[in-house]
Structures are given as structure tokens and as C-alpha cells.
C-alpha positions as CSV (number, residue, x, y, z in Angstrom):
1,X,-17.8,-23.8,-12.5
2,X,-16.7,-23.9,-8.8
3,X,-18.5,-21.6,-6.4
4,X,-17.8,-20.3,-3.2
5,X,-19.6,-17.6,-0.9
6,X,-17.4,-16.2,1.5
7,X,-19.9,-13.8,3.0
8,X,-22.4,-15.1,4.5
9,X,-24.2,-14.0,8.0
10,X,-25.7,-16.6,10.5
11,X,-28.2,-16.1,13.3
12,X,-25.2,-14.5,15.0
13,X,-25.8,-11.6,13.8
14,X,-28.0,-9.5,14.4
15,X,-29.8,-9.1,11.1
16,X,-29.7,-12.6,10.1
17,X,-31.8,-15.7,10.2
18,X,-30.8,-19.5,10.4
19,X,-28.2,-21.0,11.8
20,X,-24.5,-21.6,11.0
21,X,-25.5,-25.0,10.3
22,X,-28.3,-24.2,8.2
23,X,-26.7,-22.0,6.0
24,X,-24.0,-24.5,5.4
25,X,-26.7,-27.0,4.2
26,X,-28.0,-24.7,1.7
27,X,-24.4,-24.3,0.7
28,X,-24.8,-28.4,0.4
29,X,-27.8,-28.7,-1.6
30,X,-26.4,-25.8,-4.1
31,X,-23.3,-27.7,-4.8
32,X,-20.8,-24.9,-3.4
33,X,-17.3,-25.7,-3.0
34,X,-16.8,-23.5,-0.1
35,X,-18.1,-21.3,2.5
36,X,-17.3,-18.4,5.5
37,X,-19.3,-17.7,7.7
38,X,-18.4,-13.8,8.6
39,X,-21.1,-12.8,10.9
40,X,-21.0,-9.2,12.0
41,X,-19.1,-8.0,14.3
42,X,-18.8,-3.8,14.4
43,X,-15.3,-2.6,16.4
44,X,-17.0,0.5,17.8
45,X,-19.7,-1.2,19.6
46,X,-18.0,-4.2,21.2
47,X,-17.4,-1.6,24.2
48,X,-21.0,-1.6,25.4
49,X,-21.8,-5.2,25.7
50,X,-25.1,-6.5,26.2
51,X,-26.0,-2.7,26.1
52,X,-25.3,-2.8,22.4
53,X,-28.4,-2.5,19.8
54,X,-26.5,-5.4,17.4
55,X,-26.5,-7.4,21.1
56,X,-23.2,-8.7,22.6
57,X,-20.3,-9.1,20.3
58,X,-18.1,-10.5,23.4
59,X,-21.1,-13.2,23.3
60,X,-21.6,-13.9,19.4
61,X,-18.6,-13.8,18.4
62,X,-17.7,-16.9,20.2
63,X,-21.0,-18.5,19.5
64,X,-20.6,-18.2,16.1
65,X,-16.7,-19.5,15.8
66,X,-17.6,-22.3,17.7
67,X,-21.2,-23.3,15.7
68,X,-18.9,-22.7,12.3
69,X,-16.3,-25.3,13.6
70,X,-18.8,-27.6,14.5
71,X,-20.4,-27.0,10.7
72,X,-16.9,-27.3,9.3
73,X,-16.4,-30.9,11.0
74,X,-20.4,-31.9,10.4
75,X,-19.8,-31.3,6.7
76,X,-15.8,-32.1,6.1
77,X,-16.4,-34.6,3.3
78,X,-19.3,-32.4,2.1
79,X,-17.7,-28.6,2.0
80,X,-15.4,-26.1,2.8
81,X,-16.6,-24.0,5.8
82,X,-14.6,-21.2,6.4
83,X,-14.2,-19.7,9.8
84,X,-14.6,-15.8,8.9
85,X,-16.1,-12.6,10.8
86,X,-17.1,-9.3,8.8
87,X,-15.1,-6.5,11.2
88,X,-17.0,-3.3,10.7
89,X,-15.3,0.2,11.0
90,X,-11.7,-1.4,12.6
91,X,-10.3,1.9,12.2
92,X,-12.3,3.4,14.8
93,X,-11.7,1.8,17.3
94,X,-8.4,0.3,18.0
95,X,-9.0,-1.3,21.4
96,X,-12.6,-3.1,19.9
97,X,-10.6,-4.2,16.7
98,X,-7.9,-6.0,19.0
99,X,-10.8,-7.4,20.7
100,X,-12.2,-8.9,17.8
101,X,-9.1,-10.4,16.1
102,X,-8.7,-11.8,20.1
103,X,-11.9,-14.4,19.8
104,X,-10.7,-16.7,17.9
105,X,-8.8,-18.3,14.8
106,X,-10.4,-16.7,11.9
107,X,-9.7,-18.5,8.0
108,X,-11.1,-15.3,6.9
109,X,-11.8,-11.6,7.1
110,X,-13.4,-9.2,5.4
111,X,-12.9,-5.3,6.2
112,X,-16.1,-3.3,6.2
113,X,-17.3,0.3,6.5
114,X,-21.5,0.8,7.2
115,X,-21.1,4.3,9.0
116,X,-18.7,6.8,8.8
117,X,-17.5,8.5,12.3
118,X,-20.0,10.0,14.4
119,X,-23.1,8.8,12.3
120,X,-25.6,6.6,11.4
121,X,-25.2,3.2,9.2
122,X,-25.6,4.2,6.1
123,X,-29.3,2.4,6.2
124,X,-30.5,5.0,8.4
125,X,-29.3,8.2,6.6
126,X,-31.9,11.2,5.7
127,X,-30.3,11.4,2.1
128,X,-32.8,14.4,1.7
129,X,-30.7,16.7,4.0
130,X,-27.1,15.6,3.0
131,X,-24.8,16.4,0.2
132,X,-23.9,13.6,-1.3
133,X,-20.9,14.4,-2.8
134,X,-19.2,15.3,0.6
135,X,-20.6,12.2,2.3
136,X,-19.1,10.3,-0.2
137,X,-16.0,11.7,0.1
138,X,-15.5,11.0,3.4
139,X,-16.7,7.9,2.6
140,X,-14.2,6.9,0.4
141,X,-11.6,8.7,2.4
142,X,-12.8,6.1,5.5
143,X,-12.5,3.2,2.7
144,X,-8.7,4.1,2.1
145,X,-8.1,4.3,5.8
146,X,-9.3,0.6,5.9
147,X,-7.6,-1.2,2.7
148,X,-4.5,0.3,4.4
149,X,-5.0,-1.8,7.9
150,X,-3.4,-5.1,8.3
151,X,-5.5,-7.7,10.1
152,X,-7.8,-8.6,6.9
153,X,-8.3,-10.0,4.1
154,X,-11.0,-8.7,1.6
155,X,-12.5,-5.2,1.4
156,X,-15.7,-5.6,1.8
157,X,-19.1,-4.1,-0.6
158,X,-16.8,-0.9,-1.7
159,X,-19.9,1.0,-3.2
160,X,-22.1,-0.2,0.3
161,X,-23.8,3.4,0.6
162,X,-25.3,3.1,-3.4
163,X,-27.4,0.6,-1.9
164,X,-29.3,3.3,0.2
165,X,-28.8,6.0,-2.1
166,X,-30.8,4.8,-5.0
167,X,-33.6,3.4,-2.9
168,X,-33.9,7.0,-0.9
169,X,-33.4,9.4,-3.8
170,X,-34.2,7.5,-6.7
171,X,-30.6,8.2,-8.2
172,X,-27.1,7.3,-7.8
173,X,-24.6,10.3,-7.9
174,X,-21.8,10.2,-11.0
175,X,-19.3,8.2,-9.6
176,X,-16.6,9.2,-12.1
177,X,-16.3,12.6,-9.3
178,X,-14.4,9.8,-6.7
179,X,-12.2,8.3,-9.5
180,X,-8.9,9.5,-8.0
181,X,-9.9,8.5,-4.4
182,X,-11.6,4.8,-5.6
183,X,-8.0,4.6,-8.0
184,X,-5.8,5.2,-4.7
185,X,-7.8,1.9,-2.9
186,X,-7.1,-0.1,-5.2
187,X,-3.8,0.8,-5.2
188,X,-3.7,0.2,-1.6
189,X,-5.0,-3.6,-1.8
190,X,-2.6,-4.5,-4.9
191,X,0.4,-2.8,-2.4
192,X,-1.0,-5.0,0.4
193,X,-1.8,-8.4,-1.4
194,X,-5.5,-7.7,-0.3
195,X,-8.2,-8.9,-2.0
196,X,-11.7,-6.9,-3.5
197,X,-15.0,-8.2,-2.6
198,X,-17.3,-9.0,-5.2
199,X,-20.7,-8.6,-3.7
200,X,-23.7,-9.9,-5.6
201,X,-26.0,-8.6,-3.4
202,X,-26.7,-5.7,-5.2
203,X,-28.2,-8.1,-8.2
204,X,-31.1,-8.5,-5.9
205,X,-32.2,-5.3,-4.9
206,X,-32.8,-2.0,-6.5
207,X,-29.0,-1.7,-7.7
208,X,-28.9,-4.3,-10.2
209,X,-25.4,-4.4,-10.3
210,X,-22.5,-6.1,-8.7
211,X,-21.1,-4.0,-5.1
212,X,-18.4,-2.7,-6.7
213,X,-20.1,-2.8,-9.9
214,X,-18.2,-4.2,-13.4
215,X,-16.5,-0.8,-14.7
216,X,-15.1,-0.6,-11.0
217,X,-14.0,-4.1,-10.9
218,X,-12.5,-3.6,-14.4
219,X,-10.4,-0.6,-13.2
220,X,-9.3,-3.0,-10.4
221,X,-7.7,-5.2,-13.2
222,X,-6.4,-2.6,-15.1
223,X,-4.6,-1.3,-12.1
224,X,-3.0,-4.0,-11.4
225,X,-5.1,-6.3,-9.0
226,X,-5.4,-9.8,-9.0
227,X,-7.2,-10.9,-5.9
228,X,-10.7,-11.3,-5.6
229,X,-13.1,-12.9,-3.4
230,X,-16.7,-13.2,-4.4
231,X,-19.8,-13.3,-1.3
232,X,-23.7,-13.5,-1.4
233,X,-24.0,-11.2,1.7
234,X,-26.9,-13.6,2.4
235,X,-28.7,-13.4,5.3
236,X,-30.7,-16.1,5.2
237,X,-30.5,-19.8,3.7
238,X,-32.6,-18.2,0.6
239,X,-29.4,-16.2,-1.0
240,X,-26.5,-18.6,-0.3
241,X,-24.8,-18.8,-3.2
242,X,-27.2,-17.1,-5.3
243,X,-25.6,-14.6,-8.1
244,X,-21.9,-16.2,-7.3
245,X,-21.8,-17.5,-10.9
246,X,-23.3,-13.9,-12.2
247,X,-20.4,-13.0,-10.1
248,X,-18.1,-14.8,-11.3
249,X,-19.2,-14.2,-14.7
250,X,-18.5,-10.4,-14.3
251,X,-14.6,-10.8,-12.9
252,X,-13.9,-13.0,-16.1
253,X,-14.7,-9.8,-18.5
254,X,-13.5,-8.0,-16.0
255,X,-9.9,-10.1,-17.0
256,X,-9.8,-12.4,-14.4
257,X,-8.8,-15.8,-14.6
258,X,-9.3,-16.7,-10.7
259,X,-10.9,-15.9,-7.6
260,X,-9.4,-16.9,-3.9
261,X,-11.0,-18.5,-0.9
262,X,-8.9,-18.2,2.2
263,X,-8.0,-20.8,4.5
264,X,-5.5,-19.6,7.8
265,X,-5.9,-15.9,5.8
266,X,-4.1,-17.4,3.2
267,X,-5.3,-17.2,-0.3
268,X,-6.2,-20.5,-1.9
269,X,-7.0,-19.6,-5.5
270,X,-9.8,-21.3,-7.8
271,X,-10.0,-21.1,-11.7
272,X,-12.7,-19.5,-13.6
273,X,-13.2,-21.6,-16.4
């Protein structure tokens, strides 16, 4: 089978490790086809510069296009290195969104949403003293908003808040509530030709499951969509490429008979055999 992680954070963000380079060697000695490198890079906060808790985006941004390049040329005959960036909440933040499509040439970009307006990322949340149901909601709402914007490629860990949920509550609320609003996402990245992440991340932690999980990714198929992309969310050299097959694995009963990698944003498909 040929495997690719196309999320994957370097020391340029703030929450990872090792070094571009570094995580593209692990990607080497696991035998991966291809990788992106989509460090972190949050719309909102690019405003406040060096005054910013995740540190300067106008500074790692940069950093990490140009380290990925030099990866992508160290390791040509080797692996695919993708030049990506994971753009958090583009919706609020217009001027900060044009700002980060403006550092560089991206291969690749995955759409995300950690925190919803006005609050917390969804790490930090006092689950005890919110209803979950409405915080989902807007949640999801916020989700739509960003499968319908244009400058990406992959939506990004759709179930993300589950992750913090479970561990905080012991529980995960009945997700068949948000079946209309989940439905009318994927709708919107089938209209768009965008694809859904497949984040194994989940199959690490307390979650045990695939972010979105398999009947989610199933409904995906059965609505229609075709594109897929499938990412470690590894922060460190330890989880690149881990749980990609598993992934993988989960699409094909799922239905699907490919996944994409994206060079120049455009999709590059690969079979799963």
C-alpha cells in the first residue's frame, strides 16, 4: 500500500517537536510516499506578532516554507514533501487569512476550526459548565462557514472538539442530533471539489476512532464525496505515518477506491489496493 501523511506539524509550531527535516526522515525510514508539512498557522492571531502566545506567525511561517523546501530538495529522490500550512479559523479573520495565503507557495492546505469566536481552543474548555449540544452547534455551524471558503484544500479533523469531550466528561454526546448540519458539509466539499481529512490521530488517544470517525466518513461516500486526504496530525517524529494504513483501511469500507495528495493544490490521486 502507498502512504502519505499530509498533516504533519514541525518545530514551527508551536506545539511540536523536531524539525522539518526530521520529520521528513521518519517519513524516510517508514517507507511513505509523501509528505506536507502544515504547521500551524491560526488567522486570528497573526495580528499580534511576537505578542502572540503560539509566537510569531509573520516569523514561522516563513521559517517553515523555506526549511520544507530545503527537505523537499534534501530528499527529491527519497520522497514527496509537500509544502502545506494548517490555517486555523480563516473565517475570522479576513485580513490574517490574506496574510497567510501571502507567505508563500503552498502544495497544500488544510482548513481548520480549534475555537469557535470569542473562546477558548477547544483544549481549554470547562466542559462542566457548557451545554454541549449548543456548543456543538455552533460548532458545526463554524465548520460549514469554512468548507464553503475558497483558498483550501482539505477540511481538517471535522469531529476536533470529541477529542476534549470524552477526556473531560467521560462521554461523547449522540452525534446523530447534528446529522442535518454534518450532511450540509459534506455537501458543501462535494459542491467545491474539496477534500475530507481523515485524521488518525484519534486511534491514539482516548477516542479510538478515526477524526471524523467511519459511519461519518461513510455518509461522506454516500453523499456523494470522492476526495479524501488522510494525515497523522503528528507532532513529533514518533507518529509520522503511524495509523495511515488503519486509515486507509477505514476509507476502503467506507467505499473508497483512492485518496489524494496535493501538489500546486491540485489533487494527485493514489489507489487503495
Amino acid at each position: 500500500m502507498i502512504l502519505s501523511d499530509l498533516h504533519t506539524h514541525s518545530n514551527n509550531s508551536f506545539d511540536a517537536k523536531n524539525s522539518a527535516d526530521e520529520m521528513c526522515c521518519a517519513a524516510v525510514e517508514r517507507g511513505l510516499y509523501a509528505i506536507a508539512v502544515t504547521d500551524h498557522c491560526e488567522a486570528p492571531f497573526i495580528k499580534y506578532g511576537k505578542d502572540c502566545e503560539y509566537g510569531s506567525f509573520d516569523e514561522r511561517i516563513p521559517k517553515s516554507i523555506k526549511e520544507t523546501l530545503a527537505a523537499k530538495s534534501k530528499y527529491a529522490d527519497k520522497l514527496k514533501v509537500l509544502c502545506g500550512i494548517e490555517l486555523g479559523e480563516p473565517m475570522h479573520d479576513s485580513d490574517g487569512t490574506k496574510r497567510a495565503l501571502s507567505y508563500g507557495e503552498y502544495d497544500f492546505i488544510l482548513a481548520s476550526v480549534h475555537n469557535l469566536r470569542d473562546m477558548e481552543d477547544f483544549y481549554y474548555l470547562d466542559y462542566s459548565a457548557i451545554n454541549l449540544s449548543l456548543l456543538l452547534n455552533n460548532y458545526f455551524d463554524e465548520i460549514a462557514e469554512t468548507a464553503d471558503f475558497d483558498n483550501y484544500d482539505s477540511l481538517a479533523h471535522l469531529t476536533y472538539p470529541l477529542r476534549y469531550i470524552l477526556v473531560k466528561t467521560g462521554s461523547i454526546p449522540d452525534m446523530s442530533e447534528f446529522k442535518t448540519q454534518i450532511d450540509k458539509i459534506f455537501k458543501i466539499l462535494i459542491k467545491k471539489n474539496k477534500s475530507l481529512e481523515i485524521n488518525v490521530s484519534g486511534l491514539f488517544k482516548e477516542l479510538k476512532t478515526t477524526l471524523p470517525d467511519y459511519d461519518l466518513i461513510q455518509r461522506y461516500y454516500e453523499l456523494g464525496g470522492r476526495l479524501i486526504t488522510v494525515g497523522t496530525d503528528s507532532h513529533s517524529t514518533e507518529y509520522v505515518g503511524k495509523g495511515i494504513e488503519t486509515g486507509l483501511n477505514i476509507a476502503k469500507k467506507a467505499g473508497f477506491k483512492q485518496y489524494a495528495i496535493y501538489e500546486n493544490h491540485n489533487p494527485v490521486f493514489i489507489d487503495i489496493p
